[in-house]
N, C-alpha and C positions, 0 to 999 in steps of 0.2 A: 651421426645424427640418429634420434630415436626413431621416426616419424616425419615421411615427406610424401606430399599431396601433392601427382603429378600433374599437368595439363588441364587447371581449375580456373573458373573465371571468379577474380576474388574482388570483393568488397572491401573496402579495407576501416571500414567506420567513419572517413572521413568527410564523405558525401561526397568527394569527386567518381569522376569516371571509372567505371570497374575495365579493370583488364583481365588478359589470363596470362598466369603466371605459374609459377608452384609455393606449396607453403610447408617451410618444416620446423619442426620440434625438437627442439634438445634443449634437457635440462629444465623441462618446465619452459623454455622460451622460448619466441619465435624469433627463425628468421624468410625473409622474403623474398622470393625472385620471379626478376620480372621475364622469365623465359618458362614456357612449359615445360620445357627437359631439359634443366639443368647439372652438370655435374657434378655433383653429389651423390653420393651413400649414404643408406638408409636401411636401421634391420627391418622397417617397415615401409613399404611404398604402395600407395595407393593411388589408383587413378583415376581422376576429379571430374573426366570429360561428362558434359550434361550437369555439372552440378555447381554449386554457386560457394564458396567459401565466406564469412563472415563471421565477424567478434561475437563471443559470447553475449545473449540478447542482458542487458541492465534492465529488473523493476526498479524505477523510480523511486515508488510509491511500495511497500511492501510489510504487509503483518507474517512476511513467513518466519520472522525471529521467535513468533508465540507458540510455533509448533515445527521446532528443528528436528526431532530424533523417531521420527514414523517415516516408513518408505511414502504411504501414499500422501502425506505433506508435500513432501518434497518429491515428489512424481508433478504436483503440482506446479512446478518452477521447472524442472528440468526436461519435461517433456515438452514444454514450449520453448524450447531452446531457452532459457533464464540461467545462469552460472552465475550472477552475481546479483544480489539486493540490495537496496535501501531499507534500513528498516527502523522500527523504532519512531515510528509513527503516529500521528493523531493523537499524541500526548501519552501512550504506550508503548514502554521499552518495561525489557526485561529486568531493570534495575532501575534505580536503587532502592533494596530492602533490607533492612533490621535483621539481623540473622537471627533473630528469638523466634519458637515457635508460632508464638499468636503473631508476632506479625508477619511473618511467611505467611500465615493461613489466610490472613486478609488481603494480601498481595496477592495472592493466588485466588482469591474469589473476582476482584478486580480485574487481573488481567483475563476471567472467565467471562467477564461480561461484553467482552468482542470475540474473543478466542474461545467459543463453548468448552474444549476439552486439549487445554491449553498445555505443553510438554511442560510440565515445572521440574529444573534438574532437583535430584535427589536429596539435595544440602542447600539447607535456603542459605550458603554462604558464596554458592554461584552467583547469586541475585544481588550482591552484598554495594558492586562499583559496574561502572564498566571492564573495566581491567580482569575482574574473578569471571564475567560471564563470556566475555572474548575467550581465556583460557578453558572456560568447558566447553563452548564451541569447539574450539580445536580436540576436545575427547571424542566428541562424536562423528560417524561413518555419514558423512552429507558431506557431497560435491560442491554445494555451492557455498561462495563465497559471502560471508553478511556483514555489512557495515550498519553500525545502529545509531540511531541519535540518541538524544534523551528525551525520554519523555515528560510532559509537566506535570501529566495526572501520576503518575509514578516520582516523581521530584516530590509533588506535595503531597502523594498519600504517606512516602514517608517519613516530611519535614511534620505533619498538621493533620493527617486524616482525611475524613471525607467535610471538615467543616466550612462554610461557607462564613467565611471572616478572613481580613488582610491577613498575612503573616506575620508576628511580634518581631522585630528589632533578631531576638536571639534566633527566632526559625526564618527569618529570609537572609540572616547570613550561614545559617548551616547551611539551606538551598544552594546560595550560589556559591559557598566552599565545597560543595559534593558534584556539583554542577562543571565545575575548574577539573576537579581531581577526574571524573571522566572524559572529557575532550582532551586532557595531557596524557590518559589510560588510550585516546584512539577513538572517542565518538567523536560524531561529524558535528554536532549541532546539539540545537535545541526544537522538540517540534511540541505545537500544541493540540489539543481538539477544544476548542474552545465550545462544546456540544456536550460534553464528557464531565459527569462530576470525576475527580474532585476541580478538573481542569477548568468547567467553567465558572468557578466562582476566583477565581484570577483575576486581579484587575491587570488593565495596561499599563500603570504603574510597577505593578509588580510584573508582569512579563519584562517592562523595559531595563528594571536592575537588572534581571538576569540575562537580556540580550546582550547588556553590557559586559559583562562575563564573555560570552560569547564572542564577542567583537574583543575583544580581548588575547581570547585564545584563537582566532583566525578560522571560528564554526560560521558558519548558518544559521535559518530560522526557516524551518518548515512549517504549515500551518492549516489547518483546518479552520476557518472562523468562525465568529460566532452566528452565523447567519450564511446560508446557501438559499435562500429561498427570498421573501418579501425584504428583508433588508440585505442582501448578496453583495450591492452596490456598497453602502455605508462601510460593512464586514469588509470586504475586500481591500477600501480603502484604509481604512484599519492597520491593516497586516502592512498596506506602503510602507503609512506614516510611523510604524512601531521599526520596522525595518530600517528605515531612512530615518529617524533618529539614533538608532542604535551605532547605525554604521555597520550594518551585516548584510552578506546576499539574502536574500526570498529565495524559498522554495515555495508556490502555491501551488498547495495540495488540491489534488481530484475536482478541476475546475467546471463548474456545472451553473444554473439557474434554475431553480428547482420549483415545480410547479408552476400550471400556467399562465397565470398573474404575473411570472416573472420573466417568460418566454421572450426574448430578443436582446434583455438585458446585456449578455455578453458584449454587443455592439460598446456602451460605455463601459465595460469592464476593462477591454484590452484597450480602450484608448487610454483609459488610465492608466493601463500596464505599459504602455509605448511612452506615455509622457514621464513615468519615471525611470525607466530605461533610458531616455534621451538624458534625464536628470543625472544618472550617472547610478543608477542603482540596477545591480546584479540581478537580477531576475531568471527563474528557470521554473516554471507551470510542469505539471503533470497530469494526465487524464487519462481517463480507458478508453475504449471504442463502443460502449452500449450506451442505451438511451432509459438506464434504470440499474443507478445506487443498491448499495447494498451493507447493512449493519447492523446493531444490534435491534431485535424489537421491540425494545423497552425502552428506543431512544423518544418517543414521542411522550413518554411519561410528564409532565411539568415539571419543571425543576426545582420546585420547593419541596417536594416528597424525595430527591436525591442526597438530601445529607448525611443521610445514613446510609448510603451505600444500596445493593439489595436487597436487604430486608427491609430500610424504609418502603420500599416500592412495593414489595410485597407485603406490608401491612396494609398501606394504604390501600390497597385492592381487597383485600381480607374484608376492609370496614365497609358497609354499605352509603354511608353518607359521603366518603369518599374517594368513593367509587365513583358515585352517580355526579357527584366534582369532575373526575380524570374525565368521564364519559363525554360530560358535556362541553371540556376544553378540548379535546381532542377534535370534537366536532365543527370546535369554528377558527376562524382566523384568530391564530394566539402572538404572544410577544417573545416566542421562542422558538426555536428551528420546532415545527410539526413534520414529521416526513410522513403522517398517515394521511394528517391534510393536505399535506404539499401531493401528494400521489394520486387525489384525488378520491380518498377515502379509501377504507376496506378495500373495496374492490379493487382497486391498484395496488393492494399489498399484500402480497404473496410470499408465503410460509416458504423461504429455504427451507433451514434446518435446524433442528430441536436438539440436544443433548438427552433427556429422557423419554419425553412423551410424542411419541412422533404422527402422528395420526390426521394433523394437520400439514406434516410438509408437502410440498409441494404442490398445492392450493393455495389460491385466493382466498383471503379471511372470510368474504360476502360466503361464496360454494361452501368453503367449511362447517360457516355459521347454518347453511340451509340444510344442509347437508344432516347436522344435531338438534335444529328444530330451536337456535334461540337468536339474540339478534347480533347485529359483527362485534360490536363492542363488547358481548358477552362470548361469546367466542373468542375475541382478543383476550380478554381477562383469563377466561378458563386456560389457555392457552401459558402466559404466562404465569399463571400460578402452579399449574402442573410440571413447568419446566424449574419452577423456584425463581423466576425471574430473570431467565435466560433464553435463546434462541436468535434465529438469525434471520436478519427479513429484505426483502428482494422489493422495490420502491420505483413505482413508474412512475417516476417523476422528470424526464427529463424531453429536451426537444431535439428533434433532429439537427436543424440548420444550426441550432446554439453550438452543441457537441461538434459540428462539422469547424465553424467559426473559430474555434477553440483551438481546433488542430490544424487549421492554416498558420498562424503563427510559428515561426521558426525558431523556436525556442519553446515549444510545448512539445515533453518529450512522455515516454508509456508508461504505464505505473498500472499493476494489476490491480492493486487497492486488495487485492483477494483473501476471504477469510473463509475458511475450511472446516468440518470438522472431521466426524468419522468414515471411514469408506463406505461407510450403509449410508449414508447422512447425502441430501445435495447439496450443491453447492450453486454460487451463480457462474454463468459460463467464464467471467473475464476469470476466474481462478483457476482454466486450465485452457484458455482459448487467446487472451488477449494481444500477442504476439503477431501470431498467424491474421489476427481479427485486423490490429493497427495496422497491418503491411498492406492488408487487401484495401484498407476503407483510404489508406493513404496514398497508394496508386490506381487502383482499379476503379474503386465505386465515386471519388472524387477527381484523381488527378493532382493534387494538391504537390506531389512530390515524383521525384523520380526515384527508380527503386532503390540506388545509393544513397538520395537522401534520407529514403526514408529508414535507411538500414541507418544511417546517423541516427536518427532521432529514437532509437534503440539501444544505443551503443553510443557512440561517440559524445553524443551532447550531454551526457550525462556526468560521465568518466570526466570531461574536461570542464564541468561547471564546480564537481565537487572534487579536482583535484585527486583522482581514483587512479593513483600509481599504479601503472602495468596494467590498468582497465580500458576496455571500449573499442582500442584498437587492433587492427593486422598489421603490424609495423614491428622492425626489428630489436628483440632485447623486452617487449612486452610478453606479459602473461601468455601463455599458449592455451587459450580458450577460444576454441572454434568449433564454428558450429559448418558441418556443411548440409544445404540446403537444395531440397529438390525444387525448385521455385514455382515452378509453375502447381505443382502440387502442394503448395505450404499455404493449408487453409484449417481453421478450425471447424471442429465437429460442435462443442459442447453449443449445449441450451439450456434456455431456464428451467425444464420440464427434466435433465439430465446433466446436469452443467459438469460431468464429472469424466465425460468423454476426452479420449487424448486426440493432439491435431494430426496433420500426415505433413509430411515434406520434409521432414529432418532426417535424413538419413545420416549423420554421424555426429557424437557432441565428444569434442575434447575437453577435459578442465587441466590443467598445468599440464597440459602434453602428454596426459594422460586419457585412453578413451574410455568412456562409460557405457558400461552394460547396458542397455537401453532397454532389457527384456526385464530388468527389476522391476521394471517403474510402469509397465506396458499396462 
């Protein structure tokens, strides 16, 4: 045996009762005993007393597929115990693109518009399927594990562009034949961001052919929809009935009600999600532990200045007539997700981080603006047009008791949602804390769970909603990804003012039975 963990009280992902046992490693795989000194040999033996054994932590929810090959990316995943992701989210995956140079270059400006400073491999022919970007994952020095969906803004940027029209007969069967070839390549699904040009000019019609596809090949449907805020209700139901016609599980993405108009909603949210669950339909939610979003800052833009991609956006700010348009839709109740209005304005929208011009981050747009002597809107503008129409924004828009409400449900499992960019750069804390955050808020600050279940709802419930071979659990013949944990000490550091802090309480992370240097990533 390579590796055996003496005298550990181990979790095992599956929400029953933790015992103490030992846990060892060979070959990449565990085996498990339920005795603290068991006979066996080991050219490693360590001894686990005071400390908690558990599966490597699963993001649900996860954009770390946009920035694989930087240490401090993935310092991002791995310092909160994360070995394995979901990725390929909110209508962004890393594929599929054209392998010509212009259109790499457009794929790469698109996927910069969540991911500011986005790993793009060196041959847009990584990008080309899923199949070509699975095998340059495997070139790169990164422990963790990524399964990726497909994304839709990435399907139709490069069946159609960024254009806001159906798809013709001959582009929505290339879609769903390139859509086939990646779930038989190894993606899990299909996910949208129905908030996301070119994703949201999608109708449901054309989502549903291609769920079809989907239910086909035995994926999923992750989803972001088209409304988190004043219609969240409608949206949500949405995503049921696209789902339950198709005949595919839901994944609902970063489960929120966003702004205060919308505050309690949750309440009929999840009764809707329990009456189709009883209906026979697979459902698994995913959520952080904060009470404030985070995405691009140019998502509050209108969506008729989106057809063009960034530089529509960016002209339209250029021109002063409208400008003084964007300004004043911004400012009121619109017919499209606002997250500056949903946040409460400026003031509740606080500068992550910029790709060029930094000067704003980590400020409220209101401070910034006063700060240069003009007003937030012009501040917001200046802001985005210095960056070229890029940066990253931090949105208080959400309620306490809703977020709590959210994660009572026994089928809402962690998802960092986390987007990162430079190590100078901040970031929001769930992009290096949400781990340690979900453990605490899900036994200590509510009680909602006990610490094995909630070590499930990290692990295990994931692994087994999507099928994640050798994922989730401490069981014999799985993966040997374990994390051992000082429990009482496993809390996060990061903030909004610093989000980039690492948590404490992980004293050892294996990936296939192998341990990780943990000072790389410090």
């Amino acid at each position: 045996m390579d590796t055996l963990i003496k005298n550990v009280t181990i979790m095992d992902g599956t929400g029953d009762k933790a015992f103490t046992g030992s846990v060892g490693m060979e070959k990449g795989k565990l085996r498990i005993f339920h005795t603290p000194d068991p006979q066996a040999e080991a050219k490693t033996v360590l001894d686990g007393s005071g400390l908690t054994a558990v599966p490597g932590f699963i993001d649900t929810h996860s954009h770390g597929d946009l920035t694989m090959k930087g240490t401090f990316a993935t310092a991002s995943k791995i310092t909160q115990g994360i070995t394995t992701q979901i990725a390929g989210q909110c209508s962004f995956s890393m594929f599929p693109c054209a392998p010509d140079p212009e259109s790499y270059r457009v794929f790469s400006k698109f996927i910069g518009g969540i991911a500011p400073h986005p790993d793009m491999p060196e041959h847009a022919e990584a990008c080309e399927s899923a199949g070509t970007f699975f095998r340059w994952l495997d070139t790169l020095d990164n422990p963790v594990k990524t399964y990726s969906l497909v994304g839709l803004g990435s399907l139709r940027l490069w069946a159609m562009g960024f254009e806001d029209r159906k798809p013709d007969e001959t582009e929505l069967k290339r879609m769903k034949d390139m859509l086939r070839r990646c779930l038989r390549e190894g993606a899990l699904g299909l996910s949208s961001g129905l908030v996301y040009s070119p994703c949201r000019f999608a109708s449901n019609e054309e989502i549903l052919e291609l769920l079809r596809v989907v239910a086909e090949e035995g994926g999923v449907y992750a989803t972001h929809p088209r409304n988190e805020a004043d219609h969240v209700i409608e949206a949500r139901r949405e995503s049921i009935r696209l789902a339950t016609e198709a005949g595919v599980p839901l994944c609902d993405s970063h489960m929120k009600t966003a702004g205060r108009d919308n505050w309690g909603k949750s309440v009929t949210i999840l009764d809707d999600v329990n009456r189709a669950m009883d209906s026979g339909l697979r459902i698994l939610m995913d959520n952080y532990p904060y009470f404030a979003g985070n995405t691009s800052l140019n998502v509050s833009i209108p969506p008729r200045y989106l057809t063009e991609g960034l530089p529509g956006i960016l002209k339209a700010l250029e021109d002063p007539v409208e400008s003084r348009k964007i300004e004043e839709e911004i400012g009121r109740k619109s017919n499209y997700d606002n997250y500056i209005y949903n946040a409460g304005g400026y003031s509740g929208t606080f500068v992550s981080s910029c790709p060029e011009f930094h000067d704003a981050e980590s400020k409220f747009i209101t401070d910034y603006a006063k700060e240069i002597g003009v007003s937030p809107f012009e501040a917001y503008r200046q802001i985005l047009l210095k960056n070229h129409g890029l940066g990253l924004g931090i949105y208080f828009h959400l309620n306490k008791e809703d977020v709590y409400r959210f994660f009572e449900h026994p089928f809402c499992a962690i998802g960092t949602d986390g987007l990162i960019g430079l190590a100078s750069e901040n970031a929001h804390p769930r992009t290096f804390g949400t781990m340690p955050r979900a453990y605490r808020l899900l036994t200590e600050d509510t009680h909602i769970c006990t610490p094995e279940q909630a070590i499930h709802r990290m692990t295990g419930l994931t692994a087994e909603f999507l099928r994640l071979e050798g994922k989730g659990f401490l069981q014999d013949g799985k993966d040997a990804d374990v994390l051992l944990l000082d429990l009482d000490n496993f809390r996060d550091s990061s903030t909004y003012e610093n989000g980039t802090t690492r948590c404490t309480g992980i004293e050892h992370v294996f990936v296939g039975g192998k341990e990780i240097d943990m000072r790389k990533y410090r």
